[in-house]
N, CA, C and O atoms as CSV, one atom per row, in Angstrom:
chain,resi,resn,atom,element,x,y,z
A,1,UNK,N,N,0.839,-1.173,0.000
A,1,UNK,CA,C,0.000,0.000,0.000
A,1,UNK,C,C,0.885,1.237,0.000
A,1,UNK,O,O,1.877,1.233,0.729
A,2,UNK,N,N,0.663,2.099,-0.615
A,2,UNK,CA,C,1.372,3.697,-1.161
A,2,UNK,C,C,1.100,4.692,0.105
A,2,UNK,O,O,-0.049,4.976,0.444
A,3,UNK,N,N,2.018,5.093,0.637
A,3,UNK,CA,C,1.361,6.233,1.483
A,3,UNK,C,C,1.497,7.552,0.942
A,3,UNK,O,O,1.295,8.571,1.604
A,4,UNK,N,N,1.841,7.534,-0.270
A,4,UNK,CA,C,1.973,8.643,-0.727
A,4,UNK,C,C,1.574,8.820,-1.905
A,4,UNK,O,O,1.672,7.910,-2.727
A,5,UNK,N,N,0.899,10.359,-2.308
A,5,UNK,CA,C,0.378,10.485,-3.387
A,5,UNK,C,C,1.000,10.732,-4.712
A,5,UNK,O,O,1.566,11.790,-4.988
A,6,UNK,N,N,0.890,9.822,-5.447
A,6,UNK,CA,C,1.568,9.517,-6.923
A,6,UNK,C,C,1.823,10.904,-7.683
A,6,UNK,O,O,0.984,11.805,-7.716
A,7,UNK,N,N,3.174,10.969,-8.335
A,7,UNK,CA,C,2.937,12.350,-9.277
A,7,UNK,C,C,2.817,12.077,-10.268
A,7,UNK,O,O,3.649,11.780,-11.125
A,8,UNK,N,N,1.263,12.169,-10.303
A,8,UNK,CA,C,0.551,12.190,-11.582
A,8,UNK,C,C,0.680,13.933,-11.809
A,8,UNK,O,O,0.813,14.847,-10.995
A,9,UNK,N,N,0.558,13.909,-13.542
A,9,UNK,CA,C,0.637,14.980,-14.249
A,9,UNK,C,C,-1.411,15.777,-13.909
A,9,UNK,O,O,-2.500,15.237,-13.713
A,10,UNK,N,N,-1.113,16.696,-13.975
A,10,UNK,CA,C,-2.265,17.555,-13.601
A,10,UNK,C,C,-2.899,17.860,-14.846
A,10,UNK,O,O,-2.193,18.719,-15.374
A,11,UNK,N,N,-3.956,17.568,-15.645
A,11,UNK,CA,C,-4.369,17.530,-16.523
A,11,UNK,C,C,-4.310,19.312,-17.587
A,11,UNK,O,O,-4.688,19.536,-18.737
A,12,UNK,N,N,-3.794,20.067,-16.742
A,12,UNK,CA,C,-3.759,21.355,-16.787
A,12,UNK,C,C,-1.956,21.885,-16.591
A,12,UNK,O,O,-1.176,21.215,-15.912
A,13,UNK,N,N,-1.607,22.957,-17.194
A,13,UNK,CA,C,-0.239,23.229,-17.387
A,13,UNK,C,C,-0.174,23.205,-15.540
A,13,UNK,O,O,-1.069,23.427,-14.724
A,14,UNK,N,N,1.134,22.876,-15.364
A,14,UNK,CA,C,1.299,22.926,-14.034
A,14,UNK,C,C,1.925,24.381,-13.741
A,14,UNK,O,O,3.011,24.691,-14.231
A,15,UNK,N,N,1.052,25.427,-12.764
A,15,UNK,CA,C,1.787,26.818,-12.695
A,15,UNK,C,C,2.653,26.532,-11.638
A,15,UNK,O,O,2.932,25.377,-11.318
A,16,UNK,N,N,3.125,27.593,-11.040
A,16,UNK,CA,C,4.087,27.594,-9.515
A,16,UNK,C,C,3.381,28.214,-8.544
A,16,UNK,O,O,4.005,28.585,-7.550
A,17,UNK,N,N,1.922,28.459,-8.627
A,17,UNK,CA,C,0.759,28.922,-7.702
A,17,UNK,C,C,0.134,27.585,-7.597
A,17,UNK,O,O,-0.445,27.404,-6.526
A,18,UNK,N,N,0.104,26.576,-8.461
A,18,UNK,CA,C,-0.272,25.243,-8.257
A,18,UNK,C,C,0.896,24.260,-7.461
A,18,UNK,O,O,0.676,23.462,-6.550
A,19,UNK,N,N,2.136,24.567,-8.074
A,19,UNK,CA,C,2.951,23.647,-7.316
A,19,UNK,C,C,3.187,24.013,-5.920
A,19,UNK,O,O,3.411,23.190,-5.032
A,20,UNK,N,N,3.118,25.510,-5.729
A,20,UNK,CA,C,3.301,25.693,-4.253
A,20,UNK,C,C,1.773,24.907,-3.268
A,20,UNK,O,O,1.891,24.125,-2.325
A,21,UNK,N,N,0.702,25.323,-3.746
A,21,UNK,CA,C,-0.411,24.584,-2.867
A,21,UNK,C,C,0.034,23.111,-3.001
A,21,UNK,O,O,-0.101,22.385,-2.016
A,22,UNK,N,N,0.460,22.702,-3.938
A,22,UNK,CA,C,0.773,21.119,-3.915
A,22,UNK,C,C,1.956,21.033,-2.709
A,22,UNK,O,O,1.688,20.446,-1.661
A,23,UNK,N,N,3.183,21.609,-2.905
A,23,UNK,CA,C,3.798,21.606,-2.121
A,23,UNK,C,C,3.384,21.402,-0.393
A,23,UNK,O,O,3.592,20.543,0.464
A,24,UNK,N,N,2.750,22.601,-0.459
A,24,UNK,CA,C,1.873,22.978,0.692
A,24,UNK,C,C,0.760,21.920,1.655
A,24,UNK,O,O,0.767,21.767,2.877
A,25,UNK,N,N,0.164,21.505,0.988
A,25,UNK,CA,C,-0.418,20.265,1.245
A,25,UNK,C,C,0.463,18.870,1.487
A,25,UNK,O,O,0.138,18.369,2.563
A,26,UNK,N,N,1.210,18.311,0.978
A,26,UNK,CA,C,2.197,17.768,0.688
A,26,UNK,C,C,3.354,17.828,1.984
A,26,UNK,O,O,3.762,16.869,2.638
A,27,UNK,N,N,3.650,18.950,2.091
A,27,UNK,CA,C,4.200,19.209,3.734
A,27,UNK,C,C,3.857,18.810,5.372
A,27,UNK,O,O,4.506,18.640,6.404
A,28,UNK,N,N,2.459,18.772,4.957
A,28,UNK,CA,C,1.536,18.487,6.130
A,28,UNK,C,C,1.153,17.035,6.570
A,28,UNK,O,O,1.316,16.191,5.689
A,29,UNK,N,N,0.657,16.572,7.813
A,29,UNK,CA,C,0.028,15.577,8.005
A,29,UNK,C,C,-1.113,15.873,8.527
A,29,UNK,O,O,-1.900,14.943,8.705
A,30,UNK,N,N,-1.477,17.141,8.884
A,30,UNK,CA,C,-2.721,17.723,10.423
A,30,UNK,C,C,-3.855,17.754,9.289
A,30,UNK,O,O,-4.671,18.565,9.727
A,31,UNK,N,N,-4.352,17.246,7.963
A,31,UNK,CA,C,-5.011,17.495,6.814
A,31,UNK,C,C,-5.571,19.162,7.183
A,31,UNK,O,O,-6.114,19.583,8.204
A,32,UNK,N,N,-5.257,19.756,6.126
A,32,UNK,CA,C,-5.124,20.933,6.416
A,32,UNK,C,C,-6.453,21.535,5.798
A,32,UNK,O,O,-6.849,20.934,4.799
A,33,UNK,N,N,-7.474,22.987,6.357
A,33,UNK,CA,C,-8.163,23.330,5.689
A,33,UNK,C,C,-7.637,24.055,4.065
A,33,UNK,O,O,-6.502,23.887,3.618
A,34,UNK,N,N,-8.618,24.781,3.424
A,34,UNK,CA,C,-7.977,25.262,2.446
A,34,UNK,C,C,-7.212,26.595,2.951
A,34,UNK,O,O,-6.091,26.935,2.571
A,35,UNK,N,N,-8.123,27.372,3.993
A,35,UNK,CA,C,-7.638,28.265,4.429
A,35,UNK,C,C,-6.092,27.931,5.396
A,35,UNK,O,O,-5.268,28.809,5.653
A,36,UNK,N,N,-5.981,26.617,5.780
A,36,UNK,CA,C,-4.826,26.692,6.416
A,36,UNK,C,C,-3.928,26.643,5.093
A,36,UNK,O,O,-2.876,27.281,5.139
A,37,UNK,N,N,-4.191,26.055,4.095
A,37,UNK,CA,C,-3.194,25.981,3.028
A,37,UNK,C,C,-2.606,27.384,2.408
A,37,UNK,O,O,-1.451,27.707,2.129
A,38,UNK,N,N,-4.100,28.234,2.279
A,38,UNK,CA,C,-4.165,29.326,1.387
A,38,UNK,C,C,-2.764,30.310,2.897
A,38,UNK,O,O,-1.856,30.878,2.291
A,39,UNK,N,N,-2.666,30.430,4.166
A,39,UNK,CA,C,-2.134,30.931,5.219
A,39,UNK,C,C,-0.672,30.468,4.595
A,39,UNK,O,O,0.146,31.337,4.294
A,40,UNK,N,N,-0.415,29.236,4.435
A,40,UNK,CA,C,1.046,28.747,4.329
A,40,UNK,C,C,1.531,29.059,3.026
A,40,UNK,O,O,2.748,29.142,2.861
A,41,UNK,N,N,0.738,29.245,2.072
A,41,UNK,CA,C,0.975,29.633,0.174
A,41,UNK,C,C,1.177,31.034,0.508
A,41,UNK,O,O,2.086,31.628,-0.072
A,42,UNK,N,N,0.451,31.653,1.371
A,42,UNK,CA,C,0.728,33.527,1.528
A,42,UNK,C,C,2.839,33.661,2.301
A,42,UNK,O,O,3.778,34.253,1.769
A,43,UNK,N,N,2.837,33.122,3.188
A,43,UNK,CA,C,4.402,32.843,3.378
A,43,UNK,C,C,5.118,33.015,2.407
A,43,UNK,O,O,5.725,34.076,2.263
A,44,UNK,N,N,5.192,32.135,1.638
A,44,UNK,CA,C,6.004,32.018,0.168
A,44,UNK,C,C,5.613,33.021,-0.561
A,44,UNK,O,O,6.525,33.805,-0.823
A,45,UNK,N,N,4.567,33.291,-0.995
A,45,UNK,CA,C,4.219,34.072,-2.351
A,45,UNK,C,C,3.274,34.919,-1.705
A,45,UNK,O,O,2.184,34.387,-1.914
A,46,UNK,N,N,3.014,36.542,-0.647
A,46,UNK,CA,C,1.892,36.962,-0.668
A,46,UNK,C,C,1.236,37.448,-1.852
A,46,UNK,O,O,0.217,38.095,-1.610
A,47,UNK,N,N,1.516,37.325,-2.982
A,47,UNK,CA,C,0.804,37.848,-4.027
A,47,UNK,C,C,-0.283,36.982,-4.107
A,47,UNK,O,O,-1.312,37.632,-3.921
A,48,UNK,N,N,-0.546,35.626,-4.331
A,48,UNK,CA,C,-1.448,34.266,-4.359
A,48,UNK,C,C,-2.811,34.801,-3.218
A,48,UNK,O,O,-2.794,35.014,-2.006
A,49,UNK,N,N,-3.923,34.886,-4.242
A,49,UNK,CA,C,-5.055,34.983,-3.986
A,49,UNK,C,C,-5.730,33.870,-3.139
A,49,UNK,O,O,-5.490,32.666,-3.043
A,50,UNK,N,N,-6.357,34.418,-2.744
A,50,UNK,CA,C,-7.589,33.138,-1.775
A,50,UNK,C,C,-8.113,32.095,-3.057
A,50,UNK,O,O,-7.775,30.914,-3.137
A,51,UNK,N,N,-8.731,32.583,-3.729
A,51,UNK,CA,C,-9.569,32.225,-4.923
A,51,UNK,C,C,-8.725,31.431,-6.077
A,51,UNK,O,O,-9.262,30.817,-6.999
A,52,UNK,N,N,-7.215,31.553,-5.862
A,52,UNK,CA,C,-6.226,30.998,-6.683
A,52,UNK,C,C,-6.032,29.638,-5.790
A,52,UNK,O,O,-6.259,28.569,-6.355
A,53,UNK,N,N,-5.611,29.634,-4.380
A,53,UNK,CA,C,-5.547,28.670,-3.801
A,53,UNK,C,C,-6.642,27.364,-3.765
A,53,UNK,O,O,-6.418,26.164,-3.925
A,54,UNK,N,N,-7.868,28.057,-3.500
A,54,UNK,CA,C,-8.698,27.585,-3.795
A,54,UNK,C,C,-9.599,26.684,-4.728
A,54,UNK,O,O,-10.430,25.818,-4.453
A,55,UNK,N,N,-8.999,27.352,-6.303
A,55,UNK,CA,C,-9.021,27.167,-7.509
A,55,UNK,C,C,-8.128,25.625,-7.566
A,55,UNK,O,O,-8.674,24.525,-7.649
A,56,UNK,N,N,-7.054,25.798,-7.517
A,56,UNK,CA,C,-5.631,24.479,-7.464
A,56,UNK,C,C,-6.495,23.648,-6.609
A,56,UNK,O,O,-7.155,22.728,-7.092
A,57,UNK,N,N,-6.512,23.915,-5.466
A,57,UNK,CA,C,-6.868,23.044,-4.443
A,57,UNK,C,C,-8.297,22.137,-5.101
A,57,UNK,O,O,-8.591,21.127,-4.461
A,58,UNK,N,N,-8.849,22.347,-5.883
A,58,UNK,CA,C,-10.483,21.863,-6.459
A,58,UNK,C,C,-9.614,21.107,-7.767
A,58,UNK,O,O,-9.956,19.977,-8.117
A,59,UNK,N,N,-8.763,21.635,-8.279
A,59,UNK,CA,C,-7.955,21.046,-9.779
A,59,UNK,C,C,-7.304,19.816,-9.429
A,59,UNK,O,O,-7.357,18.759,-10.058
A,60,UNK,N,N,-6.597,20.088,-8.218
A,60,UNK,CA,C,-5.732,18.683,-7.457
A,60,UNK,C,C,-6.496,18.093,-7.378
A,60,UNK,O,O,-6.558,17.195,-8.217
A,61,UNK,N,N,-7.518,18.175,-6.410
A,61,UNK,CA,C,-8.322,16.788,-6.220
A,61,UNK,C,C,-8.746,16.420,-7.304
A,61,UNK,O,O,-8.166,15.401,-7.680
A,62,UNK,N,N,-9.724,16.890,-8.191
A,62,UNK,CA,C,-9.978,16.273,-9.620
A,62,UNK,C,C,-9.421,15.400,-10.295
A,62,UNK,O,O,-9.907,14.486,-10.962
A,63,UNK,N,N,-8.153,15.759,-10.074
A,63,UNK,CA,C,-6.968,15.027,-10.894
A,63,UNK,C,C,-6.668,13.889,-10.146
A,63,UNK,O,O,-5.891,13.022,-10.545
A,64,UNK,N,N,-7.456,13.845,-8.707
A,64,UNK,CA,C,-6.785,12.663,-8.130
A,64,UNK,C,C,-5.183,12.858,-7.321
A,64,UNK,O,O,-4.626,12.008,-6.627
A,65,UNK,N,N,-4.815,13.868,-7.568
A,65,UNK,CA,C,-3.207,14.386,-7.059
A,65,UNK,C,C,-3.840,14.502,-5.196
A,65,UNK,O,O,-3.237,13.846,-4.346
A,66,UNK,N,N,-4.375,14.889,-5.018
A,66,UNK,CA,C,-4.533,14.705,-3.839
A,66,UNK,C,C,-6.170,14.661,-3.316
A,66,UNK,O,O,-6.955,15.031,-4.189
A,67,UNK,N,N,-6.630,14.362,-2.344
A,67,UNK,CA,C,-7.891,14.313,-1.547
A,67,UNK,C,C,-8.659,14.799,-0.734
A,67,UNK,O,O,-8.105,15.696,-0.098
A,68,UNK,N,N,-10.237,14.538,-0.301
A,68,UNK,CA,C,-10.343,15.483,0.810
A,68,UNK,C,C,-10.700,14.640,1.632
A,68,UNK,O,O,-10.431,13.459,1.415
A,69,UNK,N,N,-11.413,15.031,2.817
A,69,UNK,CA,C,-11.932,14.458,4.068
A,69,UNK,C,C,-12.752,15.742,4.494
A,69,UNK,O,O,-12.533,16.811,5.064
A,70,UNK,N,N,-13.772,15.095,3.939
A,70,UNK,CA,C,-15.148,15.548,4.520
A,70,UNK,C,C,-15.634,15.373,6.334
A,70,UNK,O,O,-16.216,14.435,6.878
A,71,UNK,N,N,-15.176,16.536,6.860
A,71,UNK,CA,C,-15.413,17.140,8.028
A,71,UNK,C,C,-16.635,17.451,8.544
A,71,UNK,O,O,-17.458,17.394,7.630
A,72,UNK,N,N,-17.270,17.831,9.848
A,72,UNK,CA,C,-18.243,18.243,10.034
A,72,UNK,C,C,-17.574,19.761,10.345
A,72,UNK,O,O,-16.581,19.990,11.035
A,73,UNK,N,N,-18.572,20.896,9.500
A,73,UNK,CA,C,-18.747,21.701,9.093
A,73,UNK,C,C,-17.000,22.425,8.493
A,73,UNK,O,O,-16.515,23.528,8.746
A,74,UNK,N,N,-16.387,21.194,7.595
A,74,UNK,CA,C,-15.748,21.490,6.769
A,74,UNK,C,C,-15.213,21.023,6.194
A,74,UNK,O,O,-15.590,19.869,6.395
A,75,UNK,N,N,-14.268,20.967,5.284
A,75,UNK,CA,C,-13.355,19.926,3.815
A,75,UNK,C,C,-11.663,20.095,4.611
A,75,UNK,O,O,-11.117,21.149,4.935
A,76,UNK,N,N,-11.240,18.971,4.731
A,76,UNK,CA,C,-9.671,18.989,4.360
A,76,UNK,C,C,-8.990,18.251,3.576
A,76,UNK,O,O,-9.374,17.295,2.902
A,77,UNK,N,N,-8.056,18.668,3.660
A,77,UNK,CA,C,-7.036,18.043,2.074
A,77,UNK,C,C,-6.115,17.117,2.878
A,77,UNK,O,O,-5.744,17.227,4.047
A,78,UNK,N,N,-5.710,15.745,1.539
A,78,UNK,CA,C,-5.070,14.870,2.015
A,78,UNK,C,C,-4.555,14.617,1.059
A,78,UNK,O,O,-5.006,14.556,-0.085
A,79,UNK,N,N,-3.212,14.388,1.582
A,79,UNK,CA,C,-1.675,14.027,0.219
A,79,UNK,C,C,-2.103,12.576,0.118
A,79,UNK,O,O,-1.685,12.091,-0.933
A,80,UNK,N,N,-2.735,11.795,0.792
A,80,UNK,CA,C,-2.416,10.412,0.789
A,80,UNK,C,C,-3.724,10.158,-0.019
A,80,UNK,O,O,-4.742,10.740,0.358
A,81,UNK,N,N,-3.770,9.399,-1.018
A,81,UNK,CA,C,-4.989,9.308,-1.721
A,81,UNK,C,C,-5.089,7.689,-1.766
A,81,UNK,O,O,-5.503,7.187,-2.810
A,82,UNK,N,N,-4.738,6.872,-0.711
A,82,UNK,CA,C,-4.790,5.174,-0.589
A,82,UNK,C,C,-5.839,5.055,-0.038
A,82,UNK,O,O,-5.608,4.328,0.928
A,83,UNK,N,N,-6.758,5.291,-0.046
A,83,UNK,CA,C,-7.978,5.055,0.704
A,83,UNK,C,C,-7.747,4.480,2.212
A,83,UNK,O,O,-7.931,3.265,2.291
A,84,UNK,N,N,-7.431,5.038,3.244
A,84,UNK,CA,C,-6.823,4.907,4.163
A,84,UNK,C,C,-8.194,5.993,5.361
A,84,UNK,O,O,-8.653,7.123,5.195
A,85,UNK,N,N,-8.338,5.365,6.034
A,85,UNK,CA,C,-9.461,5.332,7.628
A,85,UNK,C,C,-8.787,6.971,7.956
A,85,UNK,O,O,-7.666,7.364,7.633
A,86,UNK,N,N,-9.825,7.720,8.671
A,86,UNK,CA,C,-9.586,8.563,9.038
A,86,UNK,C,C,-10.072,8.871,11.155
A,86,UNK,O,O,-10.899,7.985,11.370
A,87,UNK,N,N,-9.951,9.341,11.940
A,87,UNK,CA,C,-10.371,9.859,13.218
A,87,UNK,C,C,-10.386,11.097,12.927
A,87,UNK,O,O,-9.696,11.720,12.121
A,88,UNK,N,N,-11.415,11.521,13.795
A,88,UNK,CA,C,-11.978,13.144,14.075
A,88,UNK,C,C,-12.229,13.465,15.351
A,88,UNK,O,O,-13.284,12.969,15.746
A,89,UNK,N,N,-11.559,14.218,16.277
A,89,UNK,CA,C,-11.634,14.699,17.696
A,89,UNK,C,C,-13.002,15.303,17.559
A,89,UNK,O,O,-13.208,16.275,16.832
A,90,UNK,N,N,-13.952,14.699,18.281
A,90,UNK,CA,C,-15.234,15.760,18.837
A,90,UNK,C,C,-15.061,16.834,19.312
A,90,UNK,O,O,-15.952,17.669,19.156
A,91,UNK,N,N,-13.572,17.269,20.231
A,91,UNK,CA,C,-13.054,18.246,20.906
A,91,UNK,C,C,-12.648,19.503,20.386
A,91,UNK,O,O,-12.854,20.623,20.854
A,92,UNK,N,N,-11.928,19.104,19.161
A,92,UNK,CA,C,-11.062,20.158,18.853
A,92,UNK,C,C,-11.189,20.155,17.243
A,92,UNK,O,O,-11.061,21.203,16.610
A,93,UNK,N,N,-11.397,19.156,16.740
A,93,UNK,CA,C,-11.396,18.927,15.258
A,93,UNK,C,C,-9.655,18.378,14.528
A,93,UNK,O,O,-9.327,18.775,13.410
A,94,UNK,N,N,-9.121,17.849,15.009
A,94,UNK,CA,C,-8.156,17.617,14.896
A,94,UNK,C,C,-8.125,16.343,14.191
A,94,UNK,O,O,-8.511,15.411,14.896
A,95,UNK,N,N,-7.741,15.993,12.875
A,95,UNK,CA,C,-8.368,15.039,12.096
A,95,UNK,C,C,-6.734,13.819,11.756
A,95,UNK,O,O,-5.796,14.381,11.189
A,96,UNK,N,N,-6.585,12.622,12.044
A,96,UNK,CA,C,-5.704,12.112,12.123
A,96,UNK,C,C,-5.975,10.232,11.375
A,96,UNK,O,O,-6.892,9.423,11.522
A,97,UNK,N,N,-4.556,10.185,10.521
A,97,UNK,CA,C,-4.549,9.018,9.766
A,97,UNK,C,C,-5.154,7.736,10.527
A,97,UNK,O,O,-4.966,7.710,11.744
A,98,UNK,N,N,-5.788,6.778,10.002
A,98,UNK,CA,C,-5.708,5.468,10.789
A,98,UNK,C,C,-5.304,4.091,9.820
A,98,UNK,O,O,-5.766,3.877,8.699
A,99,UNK,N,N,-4.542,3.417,10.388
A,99,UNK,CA,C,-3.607,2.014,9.210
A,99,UNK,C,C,-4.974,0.884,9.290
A,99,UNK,O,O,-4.825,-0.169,9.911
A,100,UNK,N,N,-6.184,1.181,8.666
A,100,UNK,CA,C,-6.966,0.535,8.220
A,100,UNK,C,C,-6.910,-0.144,6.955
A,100,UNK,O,O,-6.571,0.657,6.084
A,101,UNK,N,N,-7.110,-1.315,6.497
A,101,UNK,CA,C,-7.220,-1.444,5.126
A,101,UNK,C,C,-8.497,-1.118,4.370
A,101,UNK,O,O,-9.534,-1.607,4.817
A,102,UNK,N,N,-8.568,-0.248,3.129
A,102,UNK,CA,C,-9.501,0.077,2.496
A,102,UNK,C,C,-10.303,-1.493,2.068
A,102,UNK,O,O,-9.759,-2.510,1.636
A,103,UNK,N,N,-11.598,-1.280,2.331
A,103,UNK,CA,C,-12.299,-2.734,2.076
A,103,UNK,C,C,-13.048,-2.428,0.855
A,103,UNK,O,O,-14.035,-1.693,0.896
A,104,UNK,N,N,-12.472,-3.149,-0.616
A,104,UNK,CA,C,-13.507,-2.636,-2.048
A,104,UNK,C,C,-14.244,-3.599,-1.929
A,104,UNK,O,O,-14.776,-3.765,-3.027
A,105,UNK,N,N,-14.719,-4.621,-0.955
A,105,UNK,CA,C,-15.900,-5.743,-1.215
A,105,UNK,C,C,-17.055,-4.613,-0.149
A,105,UNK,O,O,-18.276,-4.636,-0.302
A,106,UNK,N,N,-16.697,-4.152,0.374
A,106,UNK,CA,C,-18.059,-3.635,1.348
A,106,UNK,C,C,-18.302,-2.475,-0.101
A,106,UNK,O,O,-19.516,-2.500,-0.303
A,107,UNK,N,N,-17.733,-1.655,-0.985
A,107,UNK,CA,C,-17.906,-1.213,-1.945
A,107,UNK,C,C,-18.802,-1.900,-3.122
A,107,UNK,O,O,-19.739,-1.181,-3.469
A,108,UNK,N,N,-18.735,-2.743,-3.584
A,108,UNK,CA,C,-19.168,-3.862,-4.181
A,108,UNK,C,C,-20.565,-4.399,-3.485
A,108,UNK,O,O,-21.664,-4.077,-3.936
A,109,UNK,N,N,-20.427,-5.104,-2.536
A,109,UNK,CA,C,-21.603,-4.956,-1.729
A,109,UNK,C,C,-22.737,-4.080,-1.260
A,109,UNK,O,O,-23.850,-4.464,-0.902
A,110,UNK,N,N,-22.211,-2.649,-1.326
A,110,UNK,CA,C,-23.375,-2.273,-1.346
A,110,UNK,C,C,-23.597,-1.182,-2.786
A,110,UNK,O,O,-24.425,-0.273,-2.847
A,111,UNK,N,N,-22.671,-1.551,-3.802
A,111,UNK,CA,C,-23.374,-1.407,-5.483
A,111,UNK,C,C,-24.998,-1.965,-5.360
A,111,UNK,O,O,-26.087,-1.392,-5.389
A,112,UNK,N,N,-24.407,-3.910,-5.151
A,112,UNK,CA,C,-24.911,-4.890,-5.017
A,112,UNK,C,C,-26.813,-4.293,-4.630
A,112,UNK,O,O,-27.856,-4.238,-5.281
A,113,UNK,N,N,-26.326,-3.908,-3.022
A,113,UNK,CA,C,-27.750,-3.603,-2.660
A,113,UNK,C,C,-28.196,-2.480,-2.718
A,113,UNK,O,O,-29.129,-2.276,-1.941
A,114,UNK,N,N,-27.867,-1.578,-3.402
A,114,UNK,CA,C,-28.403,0.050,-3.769
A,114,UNK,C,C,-28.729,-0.095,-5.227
A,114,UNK,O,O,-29.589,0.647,-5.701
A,115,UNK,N,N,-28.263,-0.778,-5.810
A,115,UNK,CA,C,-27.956,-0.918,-7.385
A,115,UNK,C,C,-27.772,0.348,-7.579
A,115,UNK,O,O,-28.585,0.862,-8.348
A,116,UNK,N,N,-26.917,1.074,-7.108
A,116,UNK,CA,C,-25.815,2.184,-7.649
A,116,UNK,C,C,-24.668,1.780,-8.660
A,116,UNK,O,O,-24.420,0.590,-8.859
A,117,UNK,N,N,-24.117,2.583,-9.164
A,117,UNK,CA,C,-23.020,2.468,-9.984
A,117,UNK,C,C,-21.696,3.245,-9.468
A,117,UNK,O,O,-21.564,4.391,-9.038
A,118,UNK,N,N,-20.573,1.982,-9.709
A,118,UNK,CA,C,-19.557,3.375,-9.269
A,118,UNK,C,C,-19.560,3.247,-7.484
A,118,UNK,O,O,-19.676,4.320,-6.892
A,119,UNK,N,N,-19.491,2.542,-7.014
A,119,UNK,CA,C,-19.908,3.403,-5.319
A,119,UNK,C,C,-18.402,2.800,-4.546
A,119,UNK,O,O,-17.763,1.749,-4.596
A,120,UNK,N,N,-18.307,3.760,-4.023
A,120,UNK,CA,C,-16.868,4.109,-3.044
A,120,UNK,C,C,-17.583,4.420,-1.955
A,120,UNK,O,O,-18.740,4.839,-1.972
A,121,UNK,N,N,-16.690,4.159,-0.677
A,121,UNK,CA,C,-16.379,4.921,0.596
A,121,UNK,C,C,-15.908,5.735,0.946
A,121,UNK,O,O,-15.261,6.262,0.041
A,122,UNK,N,N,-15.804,6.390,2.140
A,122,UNK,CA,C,-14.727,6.549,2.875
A,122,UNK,C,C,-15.011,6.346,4.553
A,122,UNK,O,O,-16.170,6.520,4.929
A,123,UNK,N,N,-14.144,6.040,5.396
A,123,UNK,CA,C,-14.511,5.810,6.421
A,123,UNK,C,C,-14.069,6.796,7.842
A,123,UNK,O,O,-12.857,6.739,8.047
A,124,UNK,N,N,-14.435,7.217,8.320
A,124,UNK,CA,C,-14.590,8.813,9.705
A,124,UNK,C,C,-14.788,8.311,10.611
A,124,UNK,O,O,-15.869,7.735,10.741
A,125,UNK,N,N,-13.708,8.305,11.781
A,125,UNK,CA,C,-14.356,7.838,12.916
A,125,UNK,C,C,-14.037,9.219,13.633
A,125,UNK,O,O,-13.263,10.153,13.420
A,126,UNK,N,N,-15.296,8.813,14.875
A,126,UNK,CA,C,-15.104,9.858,15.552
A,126,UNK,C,C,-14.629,9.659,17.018
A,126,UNK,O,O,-14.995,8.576,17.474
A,127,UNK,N,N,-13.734,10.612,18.073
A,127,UNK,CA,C,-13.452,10.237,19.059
A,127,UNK,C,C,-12.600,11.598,19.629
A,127,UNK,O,O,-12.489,12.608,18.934
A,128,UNK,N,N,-11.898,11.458,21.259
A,128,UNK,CA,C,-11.256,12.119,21.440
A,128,UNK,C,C,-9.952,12.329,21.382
A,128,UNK,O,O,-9.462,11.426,22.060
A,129,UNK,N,N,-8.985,13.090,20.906
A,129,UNK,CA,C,-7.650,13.115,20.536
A,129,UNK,C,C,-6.491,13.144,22.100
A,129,UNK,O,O,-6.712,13.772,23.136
A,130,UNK,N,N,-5.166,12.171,21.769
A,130,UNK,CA,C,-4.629,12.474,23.137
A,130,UNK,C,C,-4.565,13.924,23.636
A,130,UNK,O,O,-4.041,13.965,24.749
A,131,UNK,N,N,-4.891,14.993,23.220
A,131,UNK,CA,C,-3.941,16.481,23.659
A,131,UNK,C,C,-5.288,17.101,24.352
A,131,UNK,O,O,-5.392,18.106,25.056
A,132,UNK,N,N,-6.640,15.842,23.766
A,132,UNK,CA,C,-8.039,16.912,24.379
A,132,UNK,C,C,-8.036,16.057,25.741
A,132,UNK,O,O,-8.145,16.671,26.802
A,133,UNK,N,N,-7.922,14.751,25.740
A,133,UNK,CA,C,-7.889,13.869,26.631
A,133,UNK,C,C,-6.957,14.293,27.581
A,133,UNK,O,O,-7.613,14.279,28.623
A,134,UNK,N,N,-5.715,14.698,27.882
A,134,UNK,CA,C,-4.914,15.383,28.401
A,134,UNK,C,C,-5.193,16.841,28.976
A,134,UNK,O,O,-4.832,16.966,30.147
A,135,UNK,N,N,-5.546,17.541,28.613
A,135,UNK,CA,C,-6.322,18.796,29.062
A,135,UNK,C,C,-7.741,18.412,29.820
A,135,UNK,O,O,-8.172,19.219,30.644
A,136,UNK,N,N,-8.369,17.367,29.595
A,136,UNK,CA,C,-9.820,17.493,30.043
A,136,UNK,C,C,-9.075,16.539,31.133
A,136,UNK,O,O,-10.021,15.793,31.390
A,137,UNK,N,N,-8.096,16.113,31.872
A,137,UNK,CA,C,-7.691,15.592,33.025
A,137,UNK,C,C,-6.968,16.864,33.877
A,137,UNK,O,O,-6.740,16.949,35.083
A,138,UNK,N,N,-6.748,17.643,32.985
A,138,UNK,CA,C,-5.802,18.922,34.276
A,138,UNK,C,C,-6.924,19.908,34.909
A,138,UNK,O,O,-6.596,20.774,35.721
């Protein structure tokens, strides 16, 4: 299994307002919002628009170059595109990898009983993170 996301070519000229959000994302493990991305792309380049970051960030995923993780009440980005388990702190929102294996028969299975086409997962668990668990003892 790949823990890392393949460099595939971006179906679109690759700019250096794209490679830096790639970069940017790519740096991280905390799956980052867009706005945390668009914060770390302003470092390097303040010229780079919200709406530019933003823009890449919707092109990457498309392309499959990288992913999201659908949050409660928000999207983050993920370099790792292996279909790989996710945790979500109820506490803080602090969203962290888990070494699950992606299961394509529970995929398959429920094609099977939806008679959908095409049907994927992803899997979110929810819980508390050591650093909230640690504070809610002091």
């Amino acid at each position: 299994m790949s823990t890392s996301a393949p460099d595939q070519p971006v179906t679109r000229r690759n700019t250096r307002q794209r490679q830096l959000v790639l970069d940017a994302v790519r740096s991280r493990c905390d799956h980052p919002t867009a706005e945390d991305i668009y914060l770390q792309v302003r470092e390097t380049d303040e010229r780079v628009s919200r709406g530019t970051v933003y823009r890449n960030l919707n092109l990457l995923t498309e392309a499959g170059v990288i992913t999201t993780v659908k949050t409660p009440g928000t999207t983050r980005f993920d370099w790792r595109c292996d279909g790989h388990a996710h945790v979500v702190c109820r506490a803080c929102g602090a969203v962290a990898d888990i070494a699950l294996p992606h299961d394509q028969a529970l995929d398959a299975r429920a094609a099977e009983e939806s008679s959908y086409a095409q049907v994927c997962h992803s899997l979110i668990f929810e819980g508390t993170c050591p650093a909230c668990q640690r504070a809610a003892q002091s």
